[in-house]
C-alpha positions as CSV (number, residue, x, y, z in Angstrom):
1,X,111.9,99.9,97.2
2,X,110.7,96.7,98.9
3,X,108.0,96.4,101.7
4,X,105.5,94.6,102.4
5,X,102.2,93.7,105.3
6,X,99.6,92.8,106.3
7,X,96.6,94.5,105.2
8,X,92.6,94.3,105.9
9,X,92.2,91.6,103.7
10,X,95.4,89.6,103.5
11,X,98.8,90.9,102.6
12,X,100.5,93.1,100.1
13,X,104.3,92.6,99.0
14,X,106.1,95.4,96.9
15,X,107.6,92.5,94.4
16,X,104.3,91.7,92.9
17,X,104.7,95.6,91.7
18,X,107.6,95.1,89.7
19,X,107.9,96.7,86.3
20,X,104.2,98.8,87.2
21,X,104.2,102.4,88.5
22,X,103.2,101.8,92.2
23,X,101.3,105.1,94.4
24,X,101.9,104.6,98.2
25,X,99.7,106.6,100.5
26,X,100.5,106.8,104.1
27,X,97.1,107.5,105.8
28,X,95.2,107.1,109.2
29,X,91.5,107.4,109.7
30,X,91.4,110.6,111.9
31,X,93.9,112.9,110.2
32,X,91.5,115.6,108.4
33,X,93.4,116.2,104.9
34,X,93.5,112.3,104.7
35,X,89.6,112.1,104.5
36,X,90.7,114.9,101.7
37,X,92.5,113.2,99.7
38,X,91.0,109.5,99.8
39,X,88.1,110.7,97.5
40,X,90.7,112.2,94.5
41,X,92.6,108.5,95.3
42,X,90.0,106.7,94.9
43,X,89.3,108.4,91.8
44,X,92.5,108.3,90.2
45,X,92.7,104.3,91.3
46,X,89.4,103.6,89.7
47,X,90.8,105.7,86.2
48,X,94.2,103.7,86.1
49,X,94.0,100.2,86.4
50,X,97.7,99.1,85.4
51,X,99.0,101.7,88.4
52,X,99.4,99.7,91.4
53,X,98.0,101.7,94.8
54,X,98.7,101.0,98.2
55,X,97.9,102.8,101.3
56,X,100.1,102.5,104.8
57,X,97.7,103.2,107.4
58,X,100.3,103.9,110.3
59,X,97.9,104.1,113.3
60,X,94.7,102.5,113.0
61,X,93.4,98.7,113.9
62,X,92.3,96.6,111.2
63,X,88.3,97.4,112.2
64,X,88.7,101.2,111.6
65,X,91.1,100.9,108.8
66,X,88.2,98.5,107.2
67,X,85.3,101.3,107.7
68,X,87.5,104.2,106.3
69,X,87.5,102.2,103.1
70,X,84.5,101.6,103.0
71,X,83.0,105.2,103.6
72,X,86.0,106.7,101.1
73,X,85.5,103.8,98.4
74,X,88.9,103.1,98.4
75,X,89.4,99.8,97.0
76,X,93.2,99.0,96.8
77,X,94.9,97.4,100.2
78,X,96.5,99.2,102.7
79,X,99.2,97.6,104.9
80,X,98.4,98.0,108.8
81,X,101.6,99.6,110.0
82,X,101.1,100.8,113.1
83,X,102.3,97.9,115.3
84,X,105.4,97.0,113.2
85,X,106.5,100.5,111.6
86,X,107.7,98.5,109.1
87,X,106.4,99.9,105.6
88,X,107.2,103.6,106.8
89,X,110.7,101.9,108.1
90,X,111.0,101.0,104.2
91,X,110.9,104.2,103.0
92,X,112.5,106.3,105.5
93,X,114.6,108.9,104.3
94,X,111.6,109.6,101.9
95,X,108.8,110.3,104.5
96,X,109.2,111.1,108.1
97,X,107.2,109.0,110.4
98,X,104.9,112.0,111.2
99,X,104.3,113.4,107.5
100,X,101.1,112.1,107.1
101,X,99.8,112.1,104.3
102,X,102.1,111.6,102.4
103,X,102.0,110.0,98.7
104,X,105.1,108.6,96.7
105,X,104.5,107.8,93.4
106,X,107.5,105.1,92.3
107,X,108.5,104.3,88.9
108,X,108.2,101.0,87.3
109,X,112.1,100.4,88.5
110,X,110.0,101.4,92.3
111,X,112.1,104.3,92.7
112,X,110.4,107.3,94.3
113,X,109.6,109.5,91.5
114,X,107.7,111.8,93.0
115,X,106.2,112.9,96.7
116,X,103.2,114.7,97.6
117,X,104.0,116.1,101.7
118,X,100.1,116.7,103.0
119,X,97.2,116.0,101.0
120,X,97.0,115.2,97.1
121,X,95.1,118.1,96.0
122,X,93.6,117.5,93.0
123,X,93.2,114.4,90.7
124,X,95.0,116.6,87.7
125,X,97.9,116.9,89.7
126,X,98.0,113.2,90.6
127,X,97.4,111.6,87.1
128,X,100.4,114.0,86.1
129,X,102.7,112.9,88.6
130,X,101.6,109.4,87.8
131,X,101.8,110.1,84.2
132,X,105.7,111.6,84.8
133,X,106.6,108.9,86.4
134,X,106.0,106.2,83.5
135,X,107.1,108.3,80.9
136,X,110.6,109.5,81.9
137,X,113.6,108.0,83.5
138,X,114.6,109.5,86.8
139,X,118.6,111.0,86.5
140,X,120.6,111.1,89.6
141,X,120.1,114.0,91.7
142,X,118.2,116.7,93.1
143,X,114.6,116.5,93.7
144,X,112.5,119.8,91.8
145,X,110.1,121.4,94.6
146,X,107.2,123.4,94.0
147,X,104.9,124.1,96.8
148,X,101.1,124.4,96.0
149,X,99.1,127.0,97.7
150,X,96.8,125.6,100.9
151,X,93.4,125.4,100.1
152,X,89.9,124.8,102.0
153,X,90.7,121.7,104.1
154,X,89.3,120.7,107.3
155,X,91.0,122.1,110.6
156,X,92.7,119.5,113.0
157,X,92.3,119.6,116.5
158,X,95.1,122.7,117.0
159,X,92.9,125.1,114.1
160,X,95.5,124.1,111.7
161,X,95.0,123.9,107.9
162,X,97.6,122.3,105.4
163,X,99.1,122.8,102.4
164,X,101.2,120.3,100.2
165,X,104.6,120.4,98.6
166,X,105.0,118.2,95.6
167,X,108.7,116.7,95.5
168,X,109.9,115.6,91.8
169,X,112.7,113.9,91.6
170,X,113.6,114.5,87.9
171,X,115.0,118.0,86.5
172,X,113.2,121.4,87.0
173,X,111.7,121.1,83.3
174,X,109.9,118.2,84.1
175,X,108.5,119.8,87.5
176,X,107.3,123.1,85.2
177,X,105.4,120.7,82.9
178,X,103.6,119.0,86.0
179,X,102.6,121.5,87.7
């Protein structure tokens, strides 16, 4: 998978991932389960040093991307998207523009290994996913689904809470272990 941008602080390009499992978050500053799930991020980012982790932040200016980071600690880049599209354009087919959040974890060959839809629940599910992905080839084919139950986020503007479905795309063994 290549993409590439421009991010608060200068740019990020997928080929200086090559051969390293890579975690791509697709965030913006407002959306409730993002402010969720950029604590267990910055977590798992901080634990894992030789995993690469990129956010896409597909609707915010570089000022309020900037302050989310710094009130969530996140301290990997995240490529401003929201004038060119062209990170999400990169992966379409894996996320739909409006799935946000939305985590791929890729495999050190940067195929998508495994997607979270909604927020990464819990930092044991993301170091196994993580952990999945640099252990074990990915075989052509289906994707194993397992959807985890919603818990306590914060409501959106609508009252709505969300849940998450975790996509692996390796065989339905490997999903039981996961999860």
């Amino acid at each position: 998978m290549d993409f590439a941008g421009e991010t608060v602080g200068g740019t990020f390009s997928s080929a200086d991932t090559a051969g390293r499992v890579t975690v791509v978050n697709f965030w913006f500053a407002a959306c409730a389960p993002c402010r969720t799930e950029a604590p267990i991020l910055a977590e798992v980012h901080a634990e894992l040093p030789d995993v690469v982790f990129v956010g896409v932040n597909v609707r915010d200016s570089a000022e309020n991307a900037a302050s989310f980071e710094r009130d969530y600690g996140i301290a990997y880049p995240s490529i401003l998207d929201r004038d060119s599209g062209a990170a999400q354009l990169a992966f379409a087919g894996e996320v739909a523009p409006n799935a946000v959040p939305s985590t791929l974890i890729l495999d050190e060959e940067g195929r998508v290994a495994a997607r979270v839809l909604g927020a990464v629940e819990s930092v044991s599910v993301l170091r196994a996913l993580i952990s999945a992905a640099s252990s074990s080839a990915i075989p052509e084919g289906g994707v194993a689904s397992a959807a985890i139950p919603a818990v306590e986020y914060p409501e959106n503007a609508d009252g709505q809470t969300f849940g998450s479905t975790v996509d692996i795309a390796s065989s339905p063994e490997l999903a039981h272990q996961v999860l």
